[in-house]
N, C-alpha and C positions, 0 to 999 in steps of 0.2 A: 607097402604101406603108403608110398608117394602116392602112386595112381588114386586111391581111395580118395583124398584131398582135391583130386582136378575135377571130380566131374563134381561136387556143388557147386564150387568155384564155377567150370563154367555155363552150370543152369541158372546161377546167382546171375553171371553177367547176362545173359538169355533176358531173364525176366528183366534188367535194368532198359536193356534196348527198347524191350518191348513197352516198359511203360515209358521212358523218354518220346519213343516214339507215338504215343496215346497223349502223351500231355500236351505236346506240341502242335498233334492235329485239333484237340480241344482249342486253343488258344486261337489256331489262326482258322477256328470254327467262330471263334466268342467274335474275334475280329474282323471275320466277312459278315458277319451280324447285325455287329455297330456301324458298318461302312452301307451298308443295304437301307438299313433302320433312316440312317439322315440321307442318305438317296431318296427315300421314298418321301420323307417330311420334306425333302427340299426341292419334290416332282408335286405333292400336294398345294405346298404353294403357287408355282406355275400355273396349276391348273385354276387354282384359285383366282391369281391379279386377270387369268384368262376370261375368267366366265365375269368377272368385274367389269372388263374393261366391253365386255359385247353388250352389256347392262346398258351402256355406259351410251354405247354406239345406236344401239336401239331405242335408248330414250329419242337420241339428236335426230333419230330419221322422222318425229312427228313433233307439232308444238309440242312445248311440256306440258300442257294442261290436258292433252289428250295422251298422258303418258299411259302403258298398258296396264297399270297397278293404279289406278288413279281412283277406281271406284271399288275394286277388292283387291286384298295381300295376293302377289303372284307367285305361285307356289311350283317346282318341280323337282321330284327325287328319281335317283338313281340315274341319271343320264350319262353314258359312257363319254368319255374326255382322256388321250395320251392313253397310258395304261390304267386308269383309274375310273372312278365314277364321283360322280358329282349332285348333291342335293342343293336350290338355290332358294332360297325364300328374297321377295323385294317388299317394303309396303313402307307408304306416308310415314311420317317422324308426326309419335303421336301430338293431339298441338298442347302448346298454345302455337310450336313452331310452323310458321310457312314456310312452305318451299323446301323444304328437306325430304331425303330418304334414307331410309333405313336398308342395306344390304347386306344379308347373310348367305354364305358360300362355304357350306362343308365337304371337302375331299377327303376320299378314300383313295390310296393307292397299297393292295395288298393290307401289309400289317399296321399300317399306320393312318390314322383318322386327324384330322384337324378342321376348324370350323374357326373362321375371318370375319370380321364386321367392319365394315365401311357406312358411317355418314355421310352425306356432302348434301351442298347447298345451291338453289339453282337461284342466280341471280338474272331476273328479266332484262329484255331491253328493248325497243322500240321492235326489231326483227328477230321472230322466235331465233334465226342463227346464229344471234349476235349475243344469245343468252349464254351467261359464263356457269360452268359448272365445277366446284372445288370441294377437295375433301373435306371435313371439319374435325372426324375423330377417326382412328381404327385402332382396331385390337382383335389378336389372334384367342379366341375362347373356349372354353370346355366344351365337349361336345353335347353335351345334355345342355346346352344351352342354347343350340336351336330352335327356333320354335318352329309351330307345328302350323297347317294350312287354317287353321283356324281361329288359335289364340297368338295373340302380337308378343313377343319377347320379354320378360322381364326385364334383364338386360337395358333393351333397348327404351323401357318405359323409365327407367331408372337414371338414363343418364342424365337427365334436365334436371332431377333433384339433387343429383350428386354438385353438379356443376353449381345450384344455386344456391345451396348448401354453403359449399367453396367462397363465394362472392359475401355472401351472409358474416361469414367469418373475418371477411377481409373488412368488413363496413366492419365490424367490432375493435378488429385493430387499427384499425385507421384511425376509427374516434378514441382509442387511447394515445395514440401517435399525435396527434393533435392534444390531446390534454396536459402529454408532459413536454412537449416542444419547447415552448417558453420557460419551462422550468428550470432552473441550475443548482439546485439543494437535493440532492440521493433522497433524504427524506419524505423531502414532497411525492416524488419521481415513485416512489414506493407504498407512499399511500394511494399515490393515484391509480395504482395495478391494483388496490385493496391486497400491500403483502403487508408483511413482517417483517420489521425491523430489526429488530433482535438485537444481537450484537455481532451486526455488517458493518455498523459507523463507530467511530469514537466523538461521543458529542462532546468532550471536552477537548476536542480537534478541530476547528473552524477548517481545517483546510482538508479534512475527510469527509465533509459534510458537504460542499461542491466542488462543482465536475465542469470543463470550458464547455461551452454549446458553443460550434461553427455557424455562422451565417448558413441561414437556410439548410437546415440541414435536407430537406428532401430534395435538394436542386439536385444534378447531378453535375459529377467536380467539372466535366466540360467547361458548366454553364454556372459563375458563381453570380449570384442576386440576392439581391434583400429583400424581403417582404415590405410589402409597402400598404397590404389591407388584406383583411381578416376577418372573417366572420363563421361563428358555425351555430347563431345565434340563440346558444345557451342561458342567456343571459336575457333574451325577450322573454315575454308574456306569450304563453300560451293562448293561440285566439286573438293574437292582434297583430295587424300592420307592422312590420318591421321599420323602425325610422332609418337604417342604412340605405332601403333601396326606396326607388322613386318609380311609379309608376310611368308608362308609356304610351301605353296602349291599354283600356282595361274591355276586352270584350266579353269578361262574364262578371259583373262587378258586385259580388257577393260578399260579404265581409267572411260570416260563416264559413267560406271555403279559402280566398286566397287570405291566407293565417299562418301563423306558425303552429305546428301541430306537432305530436307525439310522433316520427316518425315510426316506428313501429310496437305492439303493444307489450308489455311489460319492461319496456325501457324509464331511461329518463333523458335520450336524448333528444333535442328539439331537430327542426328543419320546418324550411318553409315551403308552402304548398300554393302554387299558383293555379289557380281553375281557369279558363277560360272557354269559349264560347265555342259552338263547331264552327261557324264560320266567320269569325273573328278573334283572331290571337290574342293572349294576354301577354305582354313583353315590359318587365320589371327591369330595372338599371339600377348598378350602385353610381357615385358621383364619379366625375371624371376625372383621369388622370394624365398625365404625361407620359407618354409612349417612350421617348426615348428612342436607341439604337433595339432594345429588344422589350420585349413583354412577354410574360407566361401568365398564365391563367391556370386554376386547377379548382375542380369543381366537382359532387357528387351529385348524380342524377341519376332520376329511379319515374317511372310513368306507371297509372295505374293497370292502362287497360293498353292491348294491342290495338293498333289502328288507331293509335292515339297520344301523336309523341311530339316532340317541339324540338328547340337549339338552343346552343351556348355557345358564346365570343362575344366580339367586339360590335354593337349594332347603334344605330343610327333613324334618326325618324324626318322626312324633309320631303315637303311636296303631298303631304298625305299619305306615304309610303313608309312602310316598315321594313328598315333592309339589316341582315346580320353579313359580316366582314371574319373572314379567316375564323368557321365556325364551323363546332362539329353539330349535326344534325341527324336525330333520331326518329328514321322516317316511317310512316305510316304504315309501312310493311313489314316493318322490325329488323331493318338493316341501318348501321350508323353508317356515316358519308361525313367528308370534310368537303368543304365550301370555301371556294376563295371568295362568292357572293352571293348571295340569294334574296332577291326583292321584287317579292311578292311574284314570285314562279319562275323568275327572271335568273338561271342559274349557271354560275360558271365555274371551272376548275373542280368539277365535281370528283372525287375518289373513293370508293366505298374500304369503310376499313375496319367493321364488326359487321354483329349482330346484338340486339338487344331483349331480354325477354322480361312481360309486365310483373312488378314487384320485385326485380332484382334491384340494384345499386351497384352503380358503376363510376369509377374515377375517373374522371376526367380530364387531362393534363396536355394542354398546346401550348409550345413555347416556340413567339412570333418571333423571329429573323426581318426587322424591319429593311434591312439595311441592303442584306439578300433577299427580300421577299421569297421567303421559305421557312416552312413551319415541321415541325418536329411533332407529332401528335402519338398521347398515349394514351390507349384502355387499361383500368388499374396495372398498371406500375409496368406492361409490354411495351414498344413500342410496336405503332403497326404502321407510322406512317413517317418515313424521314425525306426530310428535303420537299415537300410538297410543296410546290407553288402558292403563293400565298401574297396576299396586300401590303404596300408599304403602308405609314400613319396614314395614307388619305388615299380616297379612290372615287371613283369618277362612272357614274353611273347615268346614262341617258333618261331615266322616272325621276330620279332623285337629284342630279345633277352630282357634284363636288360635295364629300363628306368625310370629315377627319375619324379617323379610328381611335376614340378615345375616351370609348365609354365602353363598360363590358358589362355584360347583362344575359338576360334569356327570354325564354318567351314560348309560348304554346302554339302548336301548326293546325291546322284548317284541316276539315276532317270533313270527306265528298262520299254519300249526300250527306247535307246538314241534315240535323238532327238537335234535341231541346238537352241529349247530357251533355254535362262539362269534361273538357283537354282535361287531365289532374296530373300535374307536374311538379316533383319534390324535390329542394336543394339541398345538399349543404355544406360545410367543410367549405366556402370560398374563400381560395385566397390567390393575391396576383403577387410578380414576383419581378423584379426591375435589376 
């Protein structure tokens, strides 16, 4: 009767081995799998920064303006690379941008597909070698978001809206940031965002009802200062002359254009619009102040058209010459630069540190280091530029001779060839900061 009992027992244990042993080769099947799967994603990329970086090399072997994509999108699929293959599309960053490219690089390695985007920007310079080339964006993409030899990217049409979009946003909260700044009652603070009140406060609570505001609250705790002037000129007339700022220079003297205007439409925010001439600047000043050991300046500017941009800082008029001092400058090519000088072509300590595109709005923010001569400079709320060489209060120019930095202002740039339209240059949000 015993014997009966062994042999299920041991076909029972038969079958245990045998699937022990089925489940375990499953497992470290699933597991050479996953080990393969990010091998090959992480041999697509290789191949990828690879075919980027001979893009890259190929540009540099000719001027840029004779790059090989200059006059159609350069297109080629399936080209073998490492163990995999490769589809490359190149082609112009549609405009308003100059000097950008658009590079898409999708690799195949066996089972796994992946597709790269790289922007970058080619900045000129006197010798095509000396021209810098730097990324601006990348991101790894779906594969059906390739494009094809003949139609340009979605994707890639998309990113300047997304981005101006972004800045759009920022100009909205800014001008609320500015509204409730000076505030210290919750109440105001909440009608100014158009909320509800409710029952957030107890108004038979005087001390629920305000809140301390810090000295300058947008300084940064580095750097504490106090606001010393102010404008975001909500308070002018639509269509007139600002009494804060004082003319300097007027080279397109239209009342119609350099006005305060509607900065954009179905607002109620104002800003001022300086038009000036193609081949003479318009350069506006508020009155002058005491520099001190430090000065910051912060400022929003927005230009209409490309090929057609101006400066902000500290500028100065003597000898017939118009000169701006530790100033950022949005140059005709749609790159911003900081200036330790510029009078009337005459430029020193130049550093490029954006880009700018027409109808955006951009903050503006250098805080001068008199004492160090070095300036801190920021595009809405990044820094892009620290320690940059920069002017004490007074500086010393051979057109101009001796001139104190002590006036901050702006002004529209010369635009080759002239031509009969106007610079159109938008403020607003100025405020300096001691």
């Amino acid at each position: 009767m015993r014997s009966g009992f062994v042999l299920p027992l041991v076909i029972l244990a038969m079958l245990s081995v045998v699937f022990l042993i089925s489940f375990i080769n499953s497992m470290g099947s699933g597991y050479i799998n996953q080990v393969l799967h990010v091998s090959e994603g992480f041999k697509c990329r290789i191949i990828a920064e690879s075919v980027y970086s001979q893009v890259l090399a190929k540009i540099r072997n000719k001027p840029y303006r004779e790059r090989f994509y200059a006059n159609h999108p350069f297109y080629e699929s399936n080209v073998p690379s490492l163990d995999g293959k490769y589809d490359l599309y190149v082609i112009d960053t549609p405009l308003p941008k100059v000097n950008q490219t658009d590079i898409y690089v999708q690799t195949t390695c066996q089972r796994a597909t992946r597709l790269y985007f790289w922007r970058f920007q080619y900045e000129s310079s006197i010798l095509d070698a000396a021209g810098k080339m730097y990324p601006v964006i990348f991101a790894s993409l779906t594969p059906k978001k390739l494009p094809s030899n003949i139609v340009s990217s979605p994707f890639g049409e998309s990113i300047d809206q997304i981005i101006q979009e972004r800045k759009q946003k920022n100009k909205i909260s800014n001008s609320i940031s500015q509204k409730i700044q000076s505030q210290d009652k919750i109440q105001d603070i909440i009608t100014s965002i158009n909320g509800n009140i409710g029952n957030l406060v107890d108004a038979s609570d005087p001390a629920s009802l305000t809140i301390p505001i810090a000295t300058a609250p947008s300084t940064p705790p580095s750097i504490v200062q106090s606001i010393i002037f102010k404008e975001n000129f909500e308070k002018c007339n639509q269509g007139a002359y600002p009494p804060v700022l004082s003319p300097i220079f007027r080279g397109y003297d239209d009342s119609t254009l350099s006005a305060v205007v509607n900065n954009s439409p179905g607002t109620s925010t104002n800003c001022y619009q300086a038009a000036g001439a193609s081949n003479f600047s318009r350069a506006e000043a508020i009155h002058p102040v005491k520099t001190g050991k430090r000065l910051t300046y912060e400022v929003d500017v927005c230009f209409k058209d490309l090929g057609r941009g101006g400066s902000v800082g500290f500028l100065a008029a003597n000898n017939g010459f118009l000169g701006f001092f530790n100033t950022v400058s949005f140059g005709n090519t749609g790159t911003i630069a900081f200036f330790k000088a510029n009078i009337a072509g005459d430029i020193t300590g130049k550093q490029i540190i954006g880009n700018w595109t027409p109808g955006v709005w951009q903050k503006i923010r250098v805080e001068s280091d008199f004492e160090n001569q070095t300036a801190n400079v920021y595009i809405d709320g990044t820094l892009v530029g620290e320690k940059i060489p920069a002017n004490s209060t007074s500086a010393y120019n051979q057109k101009m001779g001796q001139v104190e930095l002590n006036t901050f202002g702006f002004g529209t740039a010369n635009v080759h060839p002239f031509d009969s339209s106007p610079v159109i240059m938008m403020v607003d949000n100025i405020v300096l900061y001691q």
